[in-house]
ROMI-494028 format. One line per 10 residues: number of its first residue (from 1); their letters; for each residue z, x, y of C-alpha. Coordinates in Angstrom, 1 decimal, padded with zeros to 4 digits. Each point is the difference from the previous one (the first is absolute). Example, Ala and Ser with C-alpha at 12.3 -4.5 7.8 and 13.67 -1.06 7.14 Angstrom:
2
1) as) 007.8 012.3 -004.5; -000.7 001.4 003.4
***
This chain:
289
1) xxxxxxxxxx) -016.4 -008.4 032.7; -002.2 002.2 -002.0; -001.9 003.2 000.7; -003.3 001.1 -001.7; -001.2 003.4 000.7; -002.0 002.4 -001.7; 002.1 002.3 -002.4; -001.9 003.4 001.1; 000.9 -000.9 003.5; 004.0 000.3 -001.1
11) xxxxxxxxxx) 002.0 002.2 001.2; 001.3 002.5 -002.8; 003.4 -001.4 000.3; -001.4 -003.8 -001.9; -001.3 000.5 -002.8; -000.9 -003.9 -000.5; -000.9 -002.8 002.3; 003.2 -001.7 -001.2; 002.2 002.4 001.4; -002.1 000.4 003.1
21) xxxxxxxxxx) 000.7 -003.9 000.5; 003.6 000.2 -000.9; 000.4 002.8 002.7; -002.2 -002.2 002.3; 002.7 -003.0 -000.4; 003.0 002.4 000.3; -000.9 001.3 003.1; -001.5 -003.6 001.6; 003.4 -001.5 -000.7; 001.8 003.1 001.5
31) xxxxxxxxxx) -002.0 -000.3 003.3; 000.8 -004.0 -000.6; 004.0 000.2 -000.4; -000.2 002.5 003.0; -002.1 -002.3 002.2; 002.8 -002.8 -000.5; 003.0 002.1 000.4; -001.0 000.8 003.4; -001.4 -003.0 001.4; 003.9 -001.3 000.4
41) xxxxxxxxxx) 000.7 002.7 002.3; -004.0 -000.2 001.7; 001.5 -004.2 001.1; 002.6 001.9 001.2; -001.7 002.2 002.4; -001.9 -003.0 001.6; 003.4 -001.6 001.0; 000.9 003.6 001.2; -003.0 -000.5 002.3; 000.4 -003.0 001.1
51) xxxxxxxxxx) 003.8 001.2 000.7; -002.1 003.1 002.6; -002.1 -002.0 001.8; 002.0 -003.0 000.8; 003.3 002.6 001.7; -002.9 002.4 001.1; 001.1 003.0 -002.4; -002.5 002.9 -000.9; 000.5 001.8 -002.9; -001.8 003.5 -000.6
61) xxxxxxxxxx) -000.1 001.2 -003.3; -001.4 003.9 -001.3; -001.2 000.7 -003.6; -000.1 003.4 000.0; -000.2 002.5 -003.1; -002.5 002.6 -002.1; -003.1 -001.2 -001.3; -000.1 -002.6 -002.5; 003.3 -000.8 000.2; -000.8 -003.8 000.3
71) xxxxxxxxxx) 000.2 -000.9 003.9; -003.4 -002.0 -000.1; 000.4 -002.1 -003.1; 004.0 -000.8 001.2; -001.1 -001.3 003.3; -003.0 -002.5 -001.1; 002.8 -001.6 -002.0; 002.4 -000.1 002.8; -002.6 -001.7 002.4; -001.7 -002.2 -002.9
81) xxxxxxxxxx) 000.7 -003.0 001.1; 001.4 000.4 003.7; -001.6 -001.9 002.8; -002.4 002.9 001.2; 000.6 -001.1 003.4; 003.1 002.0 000.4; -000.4 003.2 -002.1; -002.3 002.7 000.3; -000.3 002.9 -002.4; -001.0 003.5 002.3
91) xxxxxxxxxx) -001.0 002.7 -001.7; -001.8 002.8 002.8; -002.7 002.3 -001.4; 000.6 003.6 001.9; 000.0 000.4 003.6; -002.8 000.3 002.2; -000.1 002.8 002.1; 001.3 -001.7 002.9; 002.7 -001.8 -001.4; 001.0 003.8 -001.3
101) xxxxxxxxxx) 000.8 000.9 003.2; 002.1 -003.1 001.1; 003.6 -000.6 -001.6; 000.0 -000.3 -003.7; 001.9 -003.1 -000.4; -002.0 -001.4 002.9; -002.8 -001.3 -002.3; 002.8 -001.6 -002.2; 001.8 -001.6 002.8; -003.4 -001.8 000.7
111) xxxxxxxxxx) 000.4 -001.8 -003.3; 003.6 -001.1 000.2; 000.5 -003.8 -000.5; 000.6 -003.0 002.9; 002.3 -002.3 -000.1; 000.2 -001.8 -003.9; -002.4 002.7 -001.8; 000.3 002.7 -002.7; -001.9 003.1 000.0; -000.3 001.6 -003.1
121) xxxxxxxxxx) -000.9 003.5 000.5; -001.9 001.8 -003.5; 001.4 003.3 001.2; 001.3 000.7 003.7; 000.9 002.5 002.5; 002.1 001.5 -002.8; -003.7 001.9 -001.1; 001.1 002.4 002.6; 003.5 000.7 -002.3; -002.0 000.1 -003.6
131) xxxxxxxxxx) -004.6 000.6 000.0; -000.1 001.6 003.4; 001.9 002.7 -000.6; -000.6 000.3 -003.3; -004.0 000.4 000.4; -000.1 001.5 003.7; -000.1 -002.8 001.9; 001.9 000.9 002.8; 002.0 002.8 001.1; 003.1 000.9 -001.3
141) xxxxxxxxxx) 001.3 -000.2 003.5; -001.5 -003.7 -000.1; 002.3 -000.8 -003.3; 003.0 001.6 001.2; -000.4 -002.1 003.4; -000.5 -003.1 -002.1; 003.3 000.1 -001.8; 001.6 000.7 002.6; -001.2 -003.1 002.2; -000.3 -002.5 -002.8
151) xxxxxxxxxx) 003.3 -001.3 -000.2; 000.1 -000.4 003.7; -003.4 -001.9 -000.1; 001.6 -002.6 -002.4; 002.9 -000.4 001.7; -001.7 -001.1 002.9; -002.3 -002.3 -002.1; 003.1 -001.9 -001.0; 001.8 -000.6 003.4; -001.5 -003.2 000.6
161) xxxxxxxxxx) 002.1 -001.3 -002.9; -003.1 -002.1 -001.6; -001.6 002.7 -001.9; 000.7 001.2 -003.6; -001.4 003.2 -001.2; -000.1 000.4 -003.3; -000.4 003.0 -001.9; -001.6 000.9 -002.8; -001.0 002.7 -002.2; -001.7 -000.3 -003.7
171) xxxxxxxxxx) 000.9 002.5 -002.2; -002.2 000.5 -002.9; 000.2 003.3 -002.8; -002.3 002.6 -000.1; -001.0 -001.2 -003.6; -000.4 -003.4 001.0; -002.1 000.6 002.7; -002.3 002.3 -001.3; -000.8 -002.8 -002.7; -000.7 -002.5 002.8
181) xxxxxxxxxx) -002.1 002.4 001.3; -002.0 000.5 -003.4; -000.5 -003.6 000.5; -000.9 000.2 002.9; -003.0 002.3 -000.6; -001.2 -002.1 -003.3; -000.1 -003.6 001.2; -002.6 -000.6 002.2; 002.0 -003.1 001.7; 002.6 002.8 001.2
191) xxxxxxxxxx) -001.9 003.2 001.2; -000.3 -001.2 003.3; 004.2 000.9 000.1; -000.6 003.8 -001.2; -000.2 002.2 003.0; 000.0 003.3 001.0; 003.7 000.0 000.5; 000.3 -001.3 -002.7; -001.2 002.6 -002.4; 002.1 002.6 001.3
201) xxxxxxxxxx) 003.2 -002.1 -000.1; 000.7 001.7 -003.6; -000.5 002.9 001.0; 001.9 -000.1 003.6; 002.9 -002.3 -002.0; 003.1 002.5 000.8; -001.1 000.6 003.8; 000.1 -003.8 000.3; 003.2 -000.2 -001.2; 001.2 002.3 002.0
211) xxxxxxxxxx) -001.0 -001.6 002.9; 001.1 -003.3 -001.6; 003.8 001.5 -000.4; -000.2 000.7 003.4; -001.2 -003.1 001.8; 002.6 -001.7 -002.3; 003.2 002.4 001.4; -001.8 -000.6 003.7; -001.3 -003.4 000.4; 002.3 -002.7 -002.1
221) xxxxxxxxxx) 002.3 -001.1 002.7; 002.9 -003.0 000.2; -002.9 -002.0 002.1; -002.8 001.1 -002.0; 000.7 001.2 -003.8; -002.5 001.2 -002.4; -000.2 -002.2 -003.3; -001.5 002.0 -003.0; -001.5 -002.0 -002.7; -001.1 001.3 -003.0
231) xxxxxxxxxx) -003.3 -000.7 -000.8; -001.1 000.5 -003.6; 000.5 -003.4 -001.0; -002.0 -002.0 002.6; 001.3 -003.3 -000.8; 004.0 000.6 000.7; -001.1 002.3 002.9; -001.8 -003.2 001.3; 002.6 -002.4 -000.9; 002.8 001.9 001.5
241) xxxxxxxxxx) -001.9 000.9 003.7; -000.3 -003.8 000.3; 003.5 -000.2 -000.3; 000.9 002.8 002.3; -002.0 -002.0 002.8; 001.5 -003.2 -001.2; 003.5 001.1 000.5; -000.8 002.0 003.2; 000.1 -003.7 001.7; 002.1 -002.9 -000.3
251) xxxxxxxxxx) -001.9 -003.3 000.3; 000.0 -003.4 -000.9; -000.2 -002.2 -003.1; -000.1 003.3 -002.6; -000.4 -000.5 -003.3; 003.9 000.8 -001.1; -001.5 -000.1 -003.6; -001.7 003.5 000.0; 001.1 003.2 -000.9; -000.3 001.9 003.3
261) xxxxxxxxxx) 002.4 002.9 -001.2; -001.7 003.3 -000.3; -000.6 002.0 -002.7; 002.1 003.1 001.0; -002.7 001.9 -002.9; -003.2 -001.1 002.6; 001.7 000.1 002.7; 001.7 003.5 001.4; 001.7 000.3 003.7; -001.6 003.2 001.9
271) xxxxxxxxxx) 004.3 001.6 -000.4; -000.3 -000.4 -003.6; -003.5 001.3 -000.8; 000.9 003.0 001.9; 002.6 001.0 -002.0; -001.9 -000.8 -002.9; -002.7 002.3 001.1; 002.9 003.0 001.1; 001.1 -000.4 -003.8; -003.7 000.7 -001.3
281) xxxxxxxxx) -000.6 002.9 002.2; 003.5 001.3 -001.3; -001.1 -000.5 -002.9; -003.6 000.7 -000.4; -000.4 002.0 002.9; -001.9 -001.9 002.1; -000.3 -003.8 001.1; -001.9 -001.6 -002.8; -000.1 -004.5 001.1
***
């Protein structure tokens, strides 16, 4: 396929339409390879379904992380081609002021899946761990009170024996992000992301990861551990959180063909990222991931 385009309209980095259309190509047959690499695993996660709603499982599932870090784009892939009967993707805009004076997982709980569903939640109660402190949000009192009752909260959530929680939390760099946000604010199909919050994520960057080291050392449990994925290179991170849901179950007629080992590079346990991010503040004086 060829593109013609008018040469003033280039950007400074083509000189000539040629190398515009090469670029074109390159990056159409990246998105292409990419597409087909994943839809393997995608057939997988409708068997997974099937495997919830026929032995009545729920499975709740948190995407949590800074801005930008890829959430969004990694769970339109995951839920692609699932039957839309039994998944729903929950993402709550701020509270009203009545819900702000009832419990704060309450409005969470409300969403939580029946019998054979998946709730994907694009951030979750774990805002009051990471942007509600962080930007005033609630009280400090509030946070501390929070990390205290969270793990209890899950346990309870997981009594039954039918739910999986699944935890996780997209790590992107400050560099990275800050270019997805330059993007952000020059393509017209993506300003609807940039927020408020969002402009200040640079600049509030070590008070987040404070509060990131934090909910890591208080919140990633036996029952309920915290997955970090790093986040810089979309594509693994996508391919890699379908396989951490894919071998969170064991169901029927899998695909023994696939790869469904994880890249220990994209995918850090909570124990080890915290040690990682001790050795940076030993060594940089402060926690820098």
């Amino acid at each position: 396929m060829t593109f013609y385009i008018d040469l003033k309209k280039l950007p400074k980095d083509y000189k000539t339409n040629e190398e515009f259309n090469k670029k074109i190509v390159e990056f159409s047959a990246k998105r292409y390879i990419e597409k087909v690499e994943l839809m393997p695993y995608q057939a997988e996660l409708i068997k997974l379904q099937e495997h919830l709603e026929k032995y009545k499982r729920k499975m709740i599932i948190l995407f949590d992380g800074r801005d930008a870090s890829g959430k969004g784009g990694t769970i339109r892939r995951i839920t692609r081609y699932m039957n839309e009967k039994h998944y729903r993707i929950v993402a709550l805009g701020k509270p009203s002021d009545f819900q702000k004076t009832e419990l704060h997982m309450k409005r969470y709980i409300e969403q939580f899946p029946h019998a054979g569903e998946i709730i994907l939640f694009d951030r979750s109660w774990y805002n009051r761990a990471m942007v509600e402190p962080v930007f005033g949000f609630c009280t400090h009192s509030q946070y501390l009170k929070f990390l205290n009752q969270v793990n209890s909260y899950e346990e309870n959530f997981l009594q039954d024996g039918k739910t999986i929680l699944l935890k996780f939390y997209f790590s992107v760099s400050k560099e990275e992000q800050q270019k997805r946000f330059e993007r952000r604010k020059n393509d017209p199909l993506r300003q609807w992301k940039l927020s408020e919050v969002d402009l200040q994520a640079q600049e509030f960057w070590d008070e987040f990861t404070e509060k990131k080291y934090r909910m890591l050392l208080k919140t990633s449990t036996r029952h309920a551990p915290w997955h970090i994925i790093r986040s810089d290179d979309k594509h693994q991170a996508r391919r890699q959180t379908i396989k951490l849901i894919l071998n969170s179950v064991r169901y029927k007629y899998r695909n023994k063909k696939l790869n469904y080992k994880i890249d220990p590079k994209t995918v850090i346990p909570a124990e080890r990222e915290l040690k990682l991010m001790k050795k940076d503040r030993g060594k940089y004086g402060k926690f820098i991931r």
